[in-house]
SEPA-969499 format. One record per residue (C-alpha): residue in three letters; x, y, z. Coordinates in steps of 0.25 Angstrom, whole numbers, plus 5000, padded with zeros to 4 digits. Layout:
% SEPA-969499
ALAXYZ;...
END
This chain:
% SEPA-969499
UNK506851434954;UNK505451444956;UNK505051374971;UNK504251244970;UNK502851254974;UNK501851164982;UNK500451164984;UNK500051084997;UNK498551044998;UNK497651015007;UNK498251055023;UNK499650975020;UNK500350995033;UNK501251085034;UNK502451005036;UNK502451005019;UNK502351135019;UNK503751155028;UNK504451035019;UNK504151105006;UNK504451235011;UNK505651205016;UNK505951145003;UNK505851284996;UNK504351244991;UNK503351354989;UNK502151304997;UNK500651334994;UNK499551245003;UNK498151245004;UNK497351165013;UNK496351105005;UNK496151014993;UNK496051054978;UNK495350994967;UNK495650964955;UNK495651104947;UNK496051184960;UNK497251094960;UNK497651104946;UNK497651264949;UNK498451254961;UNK499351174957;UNK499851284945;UNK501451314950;UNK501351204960;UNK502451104961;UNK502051034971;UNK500750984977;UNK500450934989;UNK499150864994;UNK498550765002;UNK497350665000;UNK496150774994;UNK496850824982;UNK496850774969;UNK497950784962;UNK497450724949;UNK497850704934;UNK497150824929;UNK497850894939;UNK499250834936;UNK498850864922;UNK498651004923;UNK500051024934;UNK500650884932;UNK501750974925;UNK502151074937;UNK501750974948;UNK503050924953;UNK502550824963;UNK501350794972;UNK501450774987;UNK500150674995;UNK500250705008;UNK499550605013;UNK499650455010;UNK498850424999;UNK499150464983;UNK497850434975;UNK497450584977;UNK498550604966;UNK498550544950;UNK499950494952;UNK500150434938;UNK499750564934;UNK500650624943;UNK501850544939;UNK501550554924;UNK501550704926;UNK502950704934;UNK502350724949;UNK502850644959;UNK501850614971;UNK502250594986;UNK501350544997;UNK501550525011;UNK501250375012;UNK501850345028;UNK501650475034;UNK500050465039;UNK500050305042;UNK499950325056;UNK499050445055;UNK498050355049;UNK498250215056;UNK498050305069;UNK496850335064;UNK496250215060;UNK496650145072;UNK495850245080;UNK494850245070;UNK494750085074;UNK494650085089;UNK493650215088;UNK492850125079;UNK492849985087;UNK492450065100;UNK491350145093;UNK491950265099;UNK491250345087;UNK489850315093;UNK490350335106;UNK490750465105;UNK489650515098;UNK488850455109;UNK489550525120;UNK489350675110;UNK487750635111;UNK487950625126;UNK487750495128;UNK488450375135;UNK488750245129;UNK489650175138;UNK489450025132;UNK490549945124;UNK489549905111;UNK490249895099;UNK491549935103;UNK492849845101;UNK494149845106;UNK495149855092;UNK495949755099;UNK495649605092;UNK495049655081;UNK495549625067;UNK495949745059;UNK495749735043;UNK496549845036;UNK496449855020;UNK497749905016;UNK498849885022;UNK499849995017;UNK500650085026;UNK499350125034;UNK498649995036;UNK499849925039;UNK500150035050;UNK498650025054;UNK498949865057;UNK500149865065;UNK499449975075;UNK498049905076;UNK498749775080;UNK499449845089;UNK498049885096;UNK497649735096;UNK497049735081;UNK497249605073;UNK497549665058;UNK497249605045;UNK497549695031;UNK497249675016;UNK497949725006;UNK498049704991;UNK499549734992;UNK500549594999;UNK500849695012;UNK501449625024;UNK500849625036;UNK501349705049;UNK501249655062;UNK500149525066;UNK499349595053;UNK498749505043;UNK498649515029;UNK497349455023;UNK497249425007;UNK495949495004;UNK494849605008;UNK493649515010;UNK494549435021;UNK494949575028;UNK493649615028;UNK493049485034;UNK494049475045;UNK494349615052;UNK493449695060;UNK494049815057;UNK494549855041;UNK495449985039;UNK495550025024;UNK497150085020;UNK497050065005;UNK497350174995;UNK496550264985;UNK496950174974;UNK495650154964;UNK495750024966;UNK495250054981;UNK494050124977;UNK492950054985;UNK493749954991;UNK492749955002;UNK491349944998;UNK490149875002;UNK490649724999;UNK492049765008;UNK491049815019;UNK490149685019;UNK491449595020;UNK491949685033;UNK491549605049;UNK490249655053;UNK490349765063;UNK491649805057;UNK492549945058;UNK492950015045;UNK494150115043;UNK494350195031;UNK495550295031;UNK496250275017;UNK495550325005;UNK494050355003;UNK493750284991;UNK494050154994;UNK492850145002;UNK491350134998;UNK490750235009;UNK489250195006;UNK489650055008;UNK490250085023;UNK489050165027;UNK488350035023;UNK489149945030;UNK489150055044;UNK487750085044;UNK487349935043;UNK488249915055;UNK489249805047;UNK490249915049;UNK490349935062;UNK491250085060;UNK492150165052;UNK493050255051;UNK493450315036;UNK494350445033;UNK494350455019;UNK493350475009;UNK492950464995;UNK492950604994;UNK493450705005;UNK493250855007;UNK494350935002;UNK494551035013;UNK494451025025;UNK493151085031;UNK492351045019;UNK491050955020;UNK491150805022;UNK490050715018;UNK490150555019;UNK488850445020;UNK489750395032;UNK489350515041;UNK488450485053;UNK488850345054;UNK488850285068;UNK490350225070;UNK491050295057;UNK492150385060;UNK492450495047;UNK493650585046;UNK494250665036;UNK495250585030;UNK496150605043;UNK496850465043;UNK498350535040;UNK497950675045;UNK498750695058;UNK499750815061;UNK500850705063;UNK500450625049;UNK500150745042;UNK501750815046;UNK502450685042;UNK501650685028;UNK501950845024;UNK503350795029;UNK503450685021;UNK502850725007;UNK503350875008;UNK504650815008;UNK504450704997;UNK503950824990;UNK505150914992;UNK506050804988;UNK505450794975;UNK505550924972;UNK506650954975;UNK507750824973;UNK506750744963;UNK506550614974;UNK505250534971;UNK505650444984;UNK504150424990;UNK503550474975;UNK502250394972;UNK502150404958;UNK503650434953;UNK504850344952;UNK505450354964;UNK506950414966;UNK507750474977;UNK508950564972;UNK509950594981;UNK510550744981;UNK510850814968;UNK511950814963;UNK511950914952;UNK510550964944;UNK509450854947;UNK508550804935;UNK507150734938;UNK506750664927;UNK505350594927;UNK505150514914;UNK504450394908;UNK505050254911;UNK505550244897;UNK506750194892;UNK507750294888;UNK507350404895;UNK508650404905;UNK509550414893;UNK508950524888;UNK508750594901;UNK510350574903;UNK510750614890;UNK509950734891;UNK510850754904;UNK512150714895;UNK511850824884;UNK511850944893;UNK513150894900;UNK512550844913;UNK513150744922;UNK512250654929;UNK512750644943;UNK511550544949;UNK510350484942;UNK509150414948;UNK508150344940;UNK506750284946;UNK505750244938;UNK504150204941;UNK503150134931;UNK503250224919;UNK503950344926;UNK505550384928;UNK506250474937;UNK507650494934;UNK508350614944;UNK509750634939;UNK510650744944;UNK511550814934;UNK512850904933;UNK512751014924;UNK513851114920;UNK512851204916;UNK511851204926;UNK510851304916;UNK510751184906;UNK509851104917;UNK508551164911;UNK509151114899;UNK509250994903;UNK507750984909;UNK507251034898;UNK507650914889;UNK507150814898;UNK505950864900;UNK505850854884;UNK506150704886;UNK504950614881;UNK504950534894;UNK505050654905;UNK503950664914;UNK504450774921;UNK505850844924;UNK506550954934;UNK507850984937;UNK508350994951;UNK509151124956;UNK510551054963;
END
């Protein structure tokens, strides 16, 4: 049997690597990003792909390999770098990591608003000029000051509890009913945030809803003299709109980490129109990039991965019914299919004409999709490709595989 093959983009650590290997994965990685038509030609034998916030993997990309590609991994939090309806219709499941860089990144924002509040950007530049500004003008403890956080998912809701442990009172906004953590308070809309905090931490998605969440009308509402975080998704910020609001001093200081578009590679050039602002701290889209972070994430996701592969769990699947069989117990058949009726019924009398007897069976089901993994005793075990064969002739089969025992 042929060994399965995965393609890792993009400096995954290599605590993926180890997993996959050690799960009997052929393992190919590269360290940068792939467009479009380079990932259609690398994905050619590829039955795995791993890849974190840069790449692509799009419908025309799912078009051209949806039929070989078992499963995607995201090693990084975030999903809409991948068409996942696409990827569901064409029988790909897709795995993020959606705890493992939380800490990374409230870290970093939390430092990102003390270095902010104390101006310690101008300060140090000062000190590389050789000169000394000893003087405490515009610079504020973090300690009683209000922070707004827009999002409160598993990152904003981290960022609260550990800047009210620094002193911060902690206000959020979110269009999900989320309840509050700690002395946190939830308030009903965006205009109220905005007009109440000194501080305002965005941790919303990529959703296209997003888009431009944050443009000039957001920037206006803010306190004047306030201090801006950005380290979710680049597009949900109107970057001409924040120079505006910086260089006419209403925004007293950032600090972003994602951008609308990034360099694929590390090394290449970087060009943003918030460069050589005073007070404005820029960096690569860091926010979850520490060595701690990034070993949980190639843990985590290599397994999900390995898992799928190789005993048909979708448990942590972001686009496919999720279902967590057990061991097998004889030949195991996954079976993804439309959500219609009938379609068990023929699926197990498909089992019943070639004699098999169904020792487990487990059905999930997800909007329009169903993933049934039943595992089967066959007296003649060479009848199994037999058996696969007619199932994936089934009207409603997405995609099939059988399991070796």
């Amino acid at each position: 049997m042929a060994r399965v093959k995965a393609l890792l983009l993009e400096n995954i650590h290599s605590e993926g690597v180890r997993v996959l290997r050690e799960a009997g994965f052929e393992v190919e990685t590269r360290p940068g990003a792939l467009g479009e038509d380079d990932l259609i030609e690398a994905l050619e034998g590829v039955d795995v792909l791993g890849i974190r916030s840069t790449t692509h993997l799009t419908d025309r990309v799912l078009e051209a390999r949806g039929d070989t590609l078992r499963a995607v991994g995201a090693f990084c939090i975030g999903t809409n770098q991948i068409d996942l309806a696409s990827a569901a219709a064409h029988g790909v499941a897709a795995f993020n990591a959606p705890y493992s860089n939380t800490r990374s990144v409230v870290e970093l924002a939390m430092a990102e608003i003390i270095v902010l509040a104390r101006r310690l950007t101008d300060r140090n530049a000062s000190m590389h000029a050789g000169i000394w500004d000893k003087s405490a003008k515009g610079a504020h403890e973090v300690r009683g000051r209000t922070l707004g956080i827009v999002g409160y998912g598993n990152i904003g809701s981290q960022l609260s509890v550990v800047a009210e442990a620094l002193g911060m009172r902690v206000s959020f906004y979110d269009v999900a009913d989320k309840l509050a953590l700690g002395n946190a308070r939830r308030v009903d809309t965006l205009e109220e945030l905005l007009a109440t905090c000194e501080t305002i931490s965005l941790h919303v998605d990529g959703r296209p809803s997003n888009k431009n969440l944050f443009g000039a009308r957001e920037f206006a509402m803010m306190r004047p003299r306030s201090i801006f975080l950005n380290l979710c998704r680049g597009v949900v910020v109107d970057h001409h709109a924040l120079v505006g609001a910086l260089r006419s001093g209403h925004v007293a200081g950032a600090a972003v980490d994602v951008f609308p578009n990034e360099p694929k590679n590390a090394g290449d050039p970087f060009h943003s129109e918030l460069q050589g602002i005073d007070n404005v701290i820029l960096t690569p889209h860091i926010g979850g990039s520490t060595q701690e972070a990034q070993e949980d994430i190639g843990r985590f996701v290599a397994t999900k991965l390995a898992d799928y592969v190789t005993t048909g769990s979708t448990l942590m699947s972001v686009n496919l019914p999720p279902v967590g069989p057990g061991e097998s117990g004889g030949v195991r058949v996954v079976h993804l299919h439309k959500n219609v009726p009938g379609v068990m019924a023929r699926l197990n009398q498909i089992f019943s004409d070639h004699g098999a007897n169904v020792v487990s069976q487990t059905l999930g089901t997800r909007g329009q999709l169903g993933y049934a993994v039943t595992d089967i005793q066959l007296a003649d075990h060479d009848r199994a490709p037999d058996v696969e064969q007619e199932i994936r002739q089934l009207e409603a089969t997405v995609k099939v595989r059988v399991l070796a025992s």
